[in-house]
C-alpha positions in Angstrom: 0.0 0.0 0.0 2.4 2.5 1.1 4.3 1.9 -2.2 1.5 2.6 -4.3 0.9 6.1 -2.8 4.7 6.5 -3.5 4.4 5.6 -7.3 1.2 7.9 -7.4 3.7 11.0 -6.2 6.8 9.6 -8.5 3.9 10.0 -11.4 2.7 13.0 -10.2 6.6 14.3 -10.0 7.0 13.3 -13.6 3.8 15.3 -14.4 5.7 18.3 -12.8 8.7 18.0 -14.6 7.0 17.2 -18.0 5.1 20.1 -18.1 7.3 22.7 -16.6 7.1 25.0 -19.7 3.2 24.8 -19.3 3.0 25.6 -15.7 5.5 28.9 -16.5 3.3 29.8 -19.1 0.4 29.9 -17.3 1.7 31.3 -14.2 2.4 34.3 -16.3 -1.0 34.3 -18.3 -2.5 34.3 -14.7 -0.2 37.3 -13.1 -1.3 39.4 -16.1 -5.1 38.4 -16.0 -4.9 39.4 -12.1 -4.2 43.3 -13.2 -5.3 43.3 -16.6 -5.8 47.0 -17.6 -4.0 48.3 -14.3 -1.9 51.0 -14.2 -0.1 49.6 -11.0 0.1 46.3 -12.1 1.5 43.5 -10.1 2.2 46.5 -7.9 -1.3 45.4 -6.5 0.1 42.3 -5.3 2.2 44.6 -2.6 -0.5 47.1 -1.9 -3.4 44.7 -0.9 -1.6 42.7 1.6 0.4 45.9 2.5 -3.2 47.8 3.1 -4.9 44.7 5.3 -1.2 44.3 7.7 -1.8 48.3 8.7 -5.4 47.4 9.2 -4.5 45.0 11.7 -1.8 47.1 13.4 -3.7 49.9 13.5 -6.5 48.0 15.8 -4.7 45.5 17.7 -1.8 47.6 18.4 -2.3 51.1 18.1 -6.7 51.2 19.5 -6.0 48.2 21.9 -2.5 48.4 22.7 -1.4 44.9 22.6 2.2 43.9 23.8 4.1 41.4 23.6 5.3 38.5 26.6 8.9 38.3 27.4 9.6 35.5 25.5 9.5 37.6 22.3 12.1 40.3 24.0 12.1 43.4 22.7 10.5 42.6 19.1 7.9 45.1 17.9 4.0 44.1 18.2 4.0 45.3 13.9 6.8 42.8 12.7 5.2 39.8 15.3 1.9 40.3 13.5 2.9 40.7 10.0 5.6 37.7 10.6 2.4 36.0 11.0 0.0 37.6 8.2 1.9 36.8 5.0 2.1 32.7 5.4 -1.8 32.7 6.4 -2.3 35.0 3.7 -0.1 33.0 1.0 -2.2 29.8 2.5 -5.4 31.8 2.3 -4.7 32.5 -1.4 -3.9 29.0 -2.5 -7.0 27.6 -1.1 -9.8 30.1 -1.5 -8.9 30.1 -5.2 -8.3 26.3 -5.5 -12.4 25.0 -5.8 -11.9 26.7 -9.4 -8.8 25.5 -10.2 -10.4 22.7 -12.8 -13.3 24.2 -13.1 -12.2 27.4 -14.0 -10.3 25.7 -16.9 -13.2 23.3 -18.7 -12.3 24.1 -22.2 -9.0 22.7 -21.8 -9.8 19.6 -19.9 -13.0 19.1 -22.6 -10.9 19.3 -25.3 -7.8 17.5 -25.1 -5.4 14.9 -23.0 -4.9 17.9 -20.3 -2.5 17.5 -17.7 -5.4 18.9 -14.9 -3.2 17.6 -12.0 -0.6 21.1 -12.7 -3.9 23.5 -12.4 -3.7 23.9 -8.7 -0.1 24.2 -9.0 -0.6 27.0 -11.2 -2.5 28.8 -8.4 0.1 28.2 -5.8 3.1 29.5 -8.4 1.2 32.6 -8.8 0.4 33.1 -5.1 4.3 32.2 -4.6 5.5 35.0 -6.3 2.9 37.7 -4.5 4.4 36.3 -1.2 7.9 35.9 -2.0 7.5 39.8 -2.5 5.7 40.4 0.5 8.9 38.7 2.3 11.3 40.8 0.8 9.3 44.0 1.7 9.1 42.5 5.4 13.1 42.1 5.2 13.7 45.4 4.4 11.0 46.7 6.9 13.2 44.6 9.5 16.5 46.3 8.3 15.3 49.8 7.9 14.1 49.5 11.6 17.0 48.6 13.4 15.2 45.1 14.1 17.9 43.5 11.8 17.6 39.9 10.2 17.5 36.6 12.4 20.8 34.3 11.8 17.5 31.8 12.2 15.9 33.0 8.4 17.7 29.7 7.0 14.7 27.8 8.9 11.9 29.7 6.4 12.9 27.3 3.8 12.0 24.3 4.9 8.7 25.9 6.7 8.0 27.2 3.2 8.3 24.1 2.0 6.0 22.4 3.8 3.5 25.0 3.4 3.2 24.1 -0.2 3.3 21.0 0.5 0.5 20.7 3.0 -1.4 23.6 0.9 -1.2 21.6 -2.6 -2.8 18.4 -1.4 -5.4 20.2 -0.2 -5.6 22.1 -3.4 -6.1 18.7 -5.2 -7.9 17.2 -2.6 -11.2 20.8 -3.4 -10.5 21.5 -6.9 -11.3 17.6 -7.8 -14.7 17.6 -5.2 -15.4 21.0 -6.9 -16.1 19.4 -10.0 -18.8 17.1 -8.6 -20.3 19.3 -5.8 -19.9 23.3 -6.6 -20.8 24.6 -3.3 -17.3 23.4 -2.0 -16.5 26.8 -3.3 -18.6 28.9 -0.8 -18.2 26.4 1.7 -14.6 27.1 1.8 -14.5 30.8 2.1 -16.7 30.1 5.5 -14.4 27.7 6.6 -10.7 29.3 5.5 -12.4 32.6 8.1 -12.8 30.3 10.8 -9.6 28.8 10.8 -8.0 31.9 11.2 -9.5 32.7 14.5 -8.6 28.9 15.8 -5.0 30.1 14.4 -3.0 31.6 16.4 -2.2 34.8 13.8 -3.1 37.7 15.8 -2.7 36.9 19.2 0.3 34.7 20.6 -0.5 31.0 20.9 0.8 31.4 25.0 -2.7 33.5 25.7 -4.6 29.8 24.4 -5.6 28.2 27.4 -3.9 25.1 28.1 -6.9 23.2 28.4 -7.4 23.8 24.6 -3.8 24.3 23.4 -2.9 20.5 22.8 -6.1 20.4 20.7 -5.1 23.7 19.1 -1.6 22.2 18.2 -3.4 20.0 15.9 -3.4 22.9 13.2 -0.9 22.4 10.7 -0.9 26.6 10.5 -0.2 26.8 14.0 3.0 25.3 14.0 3.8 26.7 10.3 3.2 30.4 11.8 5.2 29.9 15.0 8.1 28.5 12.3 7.6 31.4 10.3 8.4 34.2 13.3 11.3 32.1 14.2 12.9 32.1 11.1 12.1 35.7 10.7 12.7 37.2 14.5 14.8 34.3 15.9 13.4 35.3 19.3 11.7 31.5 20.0 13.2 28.2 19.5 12.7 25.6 17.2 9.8 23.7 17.8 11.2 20.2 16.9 7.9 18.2 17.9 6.0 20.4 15.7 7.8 20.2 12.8 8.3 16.1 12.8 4.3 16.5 13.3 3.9 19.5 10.1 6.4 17.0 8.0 4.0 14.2 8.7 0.7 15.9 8.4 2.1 17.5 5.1 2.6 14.3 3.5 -1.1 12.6 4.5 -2.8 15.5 3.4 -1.0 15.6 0.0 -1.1 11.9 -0.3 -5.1 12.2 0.3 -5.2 14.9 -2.1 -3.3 13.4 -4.8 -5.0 10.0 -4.3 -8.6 11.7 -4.6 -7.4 13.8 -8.0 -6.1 10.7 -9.4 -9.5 8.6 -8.7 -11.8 11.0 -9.7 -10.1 13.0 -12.6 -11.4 10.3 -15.5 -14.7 11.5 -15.2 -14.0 15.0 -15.7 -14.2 16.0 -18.9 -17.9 14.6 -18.7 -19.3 16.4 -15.8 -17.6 19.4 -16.9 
């Protein structure tokens, strides 16, 4: 059994590979379809999430004055929250937009042999790029402000990684069930809101009581949030436990997504 799941991601590697001219190509048709007749452009991309990070600030730290515990040292309530922000925001991104991913495209998977599989990665590529810019934004934020960068940054990598990770086989997992039941697409937006509050984003996960933490510490985002401010503020220590857990929930979730593509994908073309 565990070999088959292990052929299904070698095929779906190959798919990858194969069609690496594709998924460039539409990456970019998709970046210019986002700000089509703009006269910022992919500027946009930096102003939106730019525009919702001083939203936050201004209410949680500016109207309510939120600090802080001493386990973050000196480290400024603004670069906490938006070390936070742009990795729910990049996940947010991927999987409100993934229901449509096959959907969206029909034609193509109507009309020809049509590698559907690289859709959602499409989607993920695309939102890569926005958040690769937000990053480098945050970095010089961090410079500018005396904050400096952590020696720790190395660690974003591999929590990058299995962000994608976790967030494509969930993007297979909807955009396959969106082609059979449509209101997955609505349903999700409900569900992506909720799981921000139950993620520790805007307040620190030490205000959770422990009661509910171990139950809250079943969130993937959790623990890929808290790797995220380590990496970039180096004021907390690796969470080892969590990341063996993230690595193993990663690779369920895109073994599950993958396996349900792959099983329902035949019938596409004809509900579509």
């Amino acid at each position: 059994m565990i070999m088959k799941y292990f052929k299904m991601l070698i095929f779906f590697g190959r798919q990858l590979y194969k069609n690496s001219y594709m998924i460039r190509s539409m990456v970019i048709r998709d970046l210019r379809q986002r700000y089509v007749g703009s006269m910022l452009g992919i500027f946009w991309s930096v102003i939106h999430p730019l525009t919702q990070i001083m939203l936050y600030y201004f209410v949680f730290g500016v109207v309510l004055k939120m600090r802080l515990g001493p386990e973050y040292g000196e480290t400024k309530f603004v670069f906490w929250l938006i070390g936070g922000l742009l990795p729910w925001m990049f996940f947010a991104d991927i999987i409100t937009r993934a229901p449509k991913a096959v959907i969206d495209q029909g034609n193509l998977v109507k009309k020809m042999v049509f590698p559907s599989e690289i859709l959602p990665i499409v989607n993920i590529a695309a939102a890569l790029i926005n958040h690769i810019l937000a990053i480098a934004i945050l970095v010089v934020f961090l410079v500018a402000s005396g904050q400096g960068i952590s020696p720790k940054i190395y660690l974003m990598m591999p929590y990058l990684l299995l962000l994608i990770v976790f967030s494509l086989g969930i993007s297979w997992l909807l955009s396959s069930l969106t082609v059979y039941l449509r209101d997955i697409g609505h349903i999700i937006g409900v569900i992506v809101n909720i799981w921000f509050y139950l993620t520790p984003v805007i307040y620190p996960q030490q205000q959770i009581p422990g009661s509910l933490l171990r139950f809250f510490r079943l969130n993937p985002m959790l623990h890929i949030i808290e790797g995220f401010r380590t990496a970039l503020l180096g004021k907390t220590s690796v969470d080892i436990t969590g990341l063996m857990y993230l690595l193993v929930a990663g690779i369920v979730i895109l073994i599950a997504g993958a396996f349900t593509f792959r099983k329902l994908k035949p019938n596409f073309a004809d509900v579509l």
